[in-house]
N, C-alpha and C positions, 0 to 999 in steps of 0.2 A: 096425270103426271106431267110436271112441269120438263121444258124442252132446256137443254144446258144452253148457256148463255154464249159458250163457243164457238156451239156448232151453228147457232140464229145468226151470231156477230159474222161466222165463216162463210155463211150460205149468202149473207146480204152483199160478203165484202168480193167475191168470185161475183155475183152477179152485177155487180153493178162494173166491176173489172170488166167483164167481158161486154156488158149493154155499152159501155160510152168508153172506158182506157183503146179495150181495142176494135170494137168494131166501128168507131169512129176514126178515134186518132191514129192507129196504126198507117188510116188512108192520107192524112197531114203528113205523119212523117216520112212514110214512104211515095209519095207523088212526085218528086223531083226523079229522084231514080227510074222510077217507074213509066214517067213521061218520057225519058230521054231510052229508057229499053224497049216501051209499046212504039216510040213514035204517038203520042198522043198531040193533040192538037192544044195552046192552054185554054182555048173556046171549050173541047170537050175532056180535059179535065176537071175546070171548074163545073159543066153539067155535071159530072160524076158527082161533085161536092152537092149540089141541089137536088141530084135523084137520091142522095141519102140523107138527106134534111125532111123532105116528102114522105121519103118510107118512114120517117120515125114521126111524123106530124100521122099517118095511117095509122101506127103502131100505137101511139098516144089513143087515139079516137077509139079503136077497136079494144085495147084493155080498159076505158072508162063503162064499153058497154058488156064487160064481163060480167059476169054474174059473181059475188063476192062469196062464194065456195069454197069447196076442194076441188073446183076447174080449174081453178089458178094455176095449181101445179103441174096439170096437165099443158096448159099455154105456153108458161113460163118454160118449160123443157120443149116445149116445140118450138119458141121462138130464140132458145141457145143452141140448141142444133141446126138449125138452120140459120143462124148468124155466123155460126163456124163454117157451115160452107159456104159461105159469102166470102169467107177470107181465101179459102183453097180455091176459088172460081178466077181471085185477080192472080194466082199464080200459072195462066196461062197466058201465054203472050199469042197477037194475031188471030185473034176469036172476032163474031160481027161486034160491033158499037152497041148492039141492043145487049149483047149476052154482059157485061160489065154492067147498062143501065141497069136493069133487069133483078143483078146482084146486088148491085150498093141500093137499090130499094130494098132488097129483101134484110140487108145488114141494117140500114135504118130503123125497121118493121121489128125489127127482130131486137136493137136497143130501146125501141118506145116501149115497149112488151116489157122487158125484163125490168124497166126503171122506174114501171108502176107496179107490175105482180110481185119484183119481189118486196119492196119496203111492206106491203100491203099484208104478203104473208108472215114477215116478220112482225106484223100488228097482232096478229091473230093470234099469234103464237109467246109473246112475250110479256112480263109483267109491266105495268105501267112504271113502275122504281126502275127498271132495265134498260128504257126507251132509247134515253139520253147516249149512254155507254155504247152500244147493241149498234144505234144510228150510226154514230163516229165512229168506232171501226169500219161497220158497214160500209159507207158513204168513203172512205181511205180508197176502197178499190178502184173509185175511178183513177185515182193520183196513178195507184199502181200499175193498171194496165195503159196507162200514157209512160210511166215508166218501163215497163217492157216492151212497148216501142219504141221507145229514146234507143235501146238498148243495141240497135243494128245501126244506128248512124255512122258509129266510129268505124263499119267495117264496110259499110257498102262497097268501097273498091276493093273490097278482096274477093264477098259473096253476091253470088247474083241475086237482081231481083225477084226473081223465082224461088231459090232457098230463101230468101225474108216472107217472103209469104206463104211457105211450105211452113218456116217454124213458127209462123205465127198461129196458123191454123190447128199444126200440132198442138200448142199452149190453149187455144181455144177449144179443143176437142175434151183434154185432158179435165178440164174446167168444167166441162158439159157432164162426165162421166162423173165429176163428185158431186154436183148439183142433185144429179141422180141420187146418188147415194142417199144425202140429204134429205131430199125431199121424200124418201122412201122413208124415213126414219120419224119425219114430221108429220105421215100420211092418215096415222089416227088423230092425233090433234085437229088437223085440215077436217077430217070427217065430221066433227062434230060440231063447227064453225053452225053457229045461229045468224041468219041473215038478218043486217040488224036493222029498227024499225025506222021506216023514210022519215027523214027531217026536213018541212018545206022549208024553216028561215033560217038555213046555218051560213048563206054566203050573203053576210053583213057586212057592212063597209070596209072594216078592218081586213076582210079577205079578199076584197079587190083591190082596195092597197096595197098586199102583200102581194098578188096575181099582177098587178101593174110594173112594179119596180122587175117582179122577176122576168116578166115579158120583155123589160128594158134590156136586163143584162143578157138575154138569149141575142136579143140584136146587136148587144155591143162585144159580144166577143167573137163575133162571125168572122172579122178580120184576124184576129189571130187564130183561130181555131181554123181557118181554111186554107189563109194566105200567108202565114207569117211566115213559113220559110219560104215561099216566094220572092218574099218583099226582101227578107235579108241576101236572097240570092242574087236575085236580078236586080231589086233596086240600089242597096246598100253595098252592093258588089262583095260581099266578103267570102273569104274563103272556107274550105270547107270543113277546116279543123274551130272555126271562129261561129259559121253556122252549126256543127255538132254540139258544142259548148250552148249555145244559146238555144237547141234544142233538151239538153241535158238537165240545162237550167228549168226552166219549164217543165219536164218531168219532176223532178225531182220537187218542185213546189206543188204541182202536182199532186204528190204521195204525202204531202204535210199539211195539205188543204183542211181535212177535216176535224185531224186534231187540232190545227191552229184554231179553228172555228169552237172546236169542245171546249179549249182553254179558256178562251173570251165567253165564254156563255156561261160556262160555269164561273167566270170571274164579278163579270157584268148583267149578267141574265143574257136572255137568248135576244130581248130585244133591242136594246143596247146595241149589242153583239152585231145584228144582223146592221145595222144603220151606220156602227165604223166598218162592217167589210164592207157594204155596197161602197160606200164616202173612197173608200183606197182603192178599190174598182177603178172606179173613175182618173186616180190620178195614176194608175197602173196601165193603163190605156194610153194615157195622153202625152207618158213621155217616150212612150214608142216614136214620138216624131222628133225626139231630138236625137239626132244621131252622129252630133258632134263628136263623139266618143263612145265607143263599143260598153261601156261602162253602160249607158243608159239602155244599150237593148238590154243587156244581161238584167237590168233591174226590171224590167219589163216581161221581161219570159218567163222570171220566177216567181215575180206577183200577181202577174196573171195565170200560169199555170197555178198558182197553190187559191186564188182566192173563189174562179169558178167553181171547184169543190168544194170550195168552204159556204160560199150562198146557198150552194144547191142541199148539202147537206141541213142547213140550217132554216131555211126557208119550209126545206122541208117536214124538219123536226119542228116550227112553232105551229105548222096546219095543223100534225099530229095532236100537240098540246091544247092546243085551241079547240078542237072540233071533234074529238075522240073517233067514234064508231065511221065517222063521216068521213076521215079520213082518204081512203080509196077512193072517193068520189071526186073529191077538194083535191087532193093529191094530182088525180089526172088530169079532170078541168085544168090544174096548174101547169101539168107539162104539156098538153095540149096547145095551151096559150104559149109556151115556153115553143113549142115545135111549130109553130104557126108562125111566129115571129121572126125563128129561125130563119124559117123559108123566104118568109120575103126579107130576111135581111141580108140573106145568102144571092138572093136575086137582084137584090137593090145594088149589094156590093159589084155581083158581075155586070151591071148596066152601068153603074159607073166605069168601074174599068173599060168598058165597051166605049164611051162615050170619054175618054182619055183625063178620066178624075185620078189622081194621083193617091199612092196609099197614104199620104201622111194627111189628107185631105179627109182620108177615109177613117183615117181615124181618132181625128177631130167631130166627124159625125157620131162613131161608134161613143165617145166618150159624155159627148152632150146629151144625146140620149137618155144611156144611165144616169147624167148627171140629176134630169126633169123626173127621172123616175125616180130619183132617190129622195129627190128634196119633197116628193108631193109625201113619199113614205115619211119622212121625218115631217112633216106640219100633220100630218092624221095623226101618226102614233102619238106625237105629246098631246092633242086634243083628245084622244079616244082613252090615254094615258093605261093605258093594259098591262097585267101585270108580270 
């Protein structure tokens, strides 16, 4: 009996909300607050940033060597309850320095988990005509759960940083219990998953093309994904109705990412598609350093909050089309390299800062990056010309 296309689009779009909206971003948007309530150091807030780039490079590794079952849904519900209480853990203030590292690994672990088991069991479970749809919504949740962390900016001087992370955790908990549901309802389909037959030559040039440029973009949005309210606070000097705004922004592009991405794919094909979002990437990045006018962050928070969902979603859906059964394997290899890249470019970025490289310096690197990965992706794809 075929699974309804609701509850597969619902279960993908909560998981991927809670693997990367909040057990990520919720720590971007809440760090300034939270620095100045812990007394953090910004040496060890930005390690907090790298112990949860790590846990999901772990998290990546250990769901490529899952076995492609009905284990899945056993992992996947272990690594969303336990990414929920990564979030209830930063709602104590004056705990050791380990007990925070400790956590934002396990929240890492616990988004590397959930941003391969679920698309994978959404494989399993959907018609191949469903893929495209099912994906985009899917893939939406990360915008959204970056969107429900925007959602406490405007009030932090009313609530403390304690109830922001109490209701976060709530929303994270609540999330966990329908997953539940879910996967209880999808538990004989999963039972009957044929584990399907090894393919040695599926990762062909065209797939390290696509693994390359996406490696790129994991390094090039390391700055705004760790630092951008930083940089708008401390560097940019703005205030804090101007940094809400430019956080808002960014949600909110965020939650439009993946249908922007569905649009262009179904207008242009996926490949096309994928080659103008990387291409605006690039320039979504690079006018973060003009900051002659608050006009150009605001254009920068929104095209980069909407377009990282839009690659990831899309990047992800041509492996899908590409590679069918192989999927899950390709898929992780991909975030693998994607959580690897992270990490050293979450490291690269703090030793600049360490060694007084300025952010707009930083994100002239972040930008050229993506740039060399985009253009190697556009000289393959018209040579390999795919359809």
């Amino acid at each position: 009996m075929s699974i309804s296309k609701i509850k597969l689009s619902l279960f993908l779009c909560l998981s991927t909300c809670l693997g990367i909206g909040l057990l990520r971003f919720s720590y971007t948007a809440l760090l300034p607050s939270t620095r100045e309530s812990y007394e953090w150091t910004a040496h060890f807030a930005s390690m907090l940033g790298s112990a949860n780039l790590l846990g999901y490079l772990i998290g990546a590794f250990f769901a490529m060597k899952l076995p492609q079952n009905q284990s899945m849904a056993k992992y996947l519900l272990y690594a969303a309850f336990a990414g929920s209480l990564s979030l209830l853990s930063c709602a104590f203030a004056e705990l050791p320095a380990s007990w925070y590292v400790f956590w934002r690994i396990i929240s890492g672990v616990s988004g590397g988990l959930l941003m391969i088991l679920a698309p994978s069991v959404v494989v399993q479970c959907c018609a191949v005509e469903d893929r495209l749809k099912i994906n985009f919504i899917g893939f939406s949740g990360i915008g959204i759960g970056v969107l429900i962390a925007t959602l406490f900016m405007p009030y932090l001087d009313h609530i403390s940083t304690q109830t922001a992370w109490l209701i976060l955790f709530a929303f994270s908990f609540i999330i966990c219990l329908i997953l539940l549901y879910l996967l209880n309802i999808f538990k004989n389909h999963l039972n009957n998953i044929q584990m399907p037959l090894q393919q040695n030559n599926v990762m062909d040039g065209m797939y390290f093309s696509l693994l390359l440029v996406y490696a790129c973009s994991a390094f090039a949005y390391v700055p705004h994904s760790l630092f951008w309210i930083d940089y708008l606070k401390n560097t940019l000097a703005l205030d804090l109705y101007h940094i809400n705004f430019n956080w808002i922004l960014y949600g909110s592009g965020s939650a439009l990412g993946a249908i922007s991405a569905y649009v262009f794919a179904r207008i242009f094909g996926h490949f096309t598609a994928l080659k103008v979002l990387y291409s605006l990437y690039v320039v979504a990045i690079i006018i973060a350093i003009l900051d002659l006018n608050p006009i150009f962050t605001y254009i920068s928070s929104f095209f980069t909050g909407l377009l990282n969902p839009a690659v990831v979603f899309l990047t992800s859906f041509t492996i899908m089309q590409l590679y069918g059964v192989a999927y899950k394997k390709l898929w992780s290899i991909a975030t693998l390299a994607f959580a690897l890249t992270q990490l050293v470019g979450g490291l690269c970025f703090s030793a600049l800062q360490h060694f007084g490289v300025n952010y707009h310096q930083q994100f002239i690197l972040a930008a050229a990056v993506l740039m060399v990965g985009t253009l190697q992706f556009f000289v393959y794809s018209l040579r390999a010309k795919p359809l």
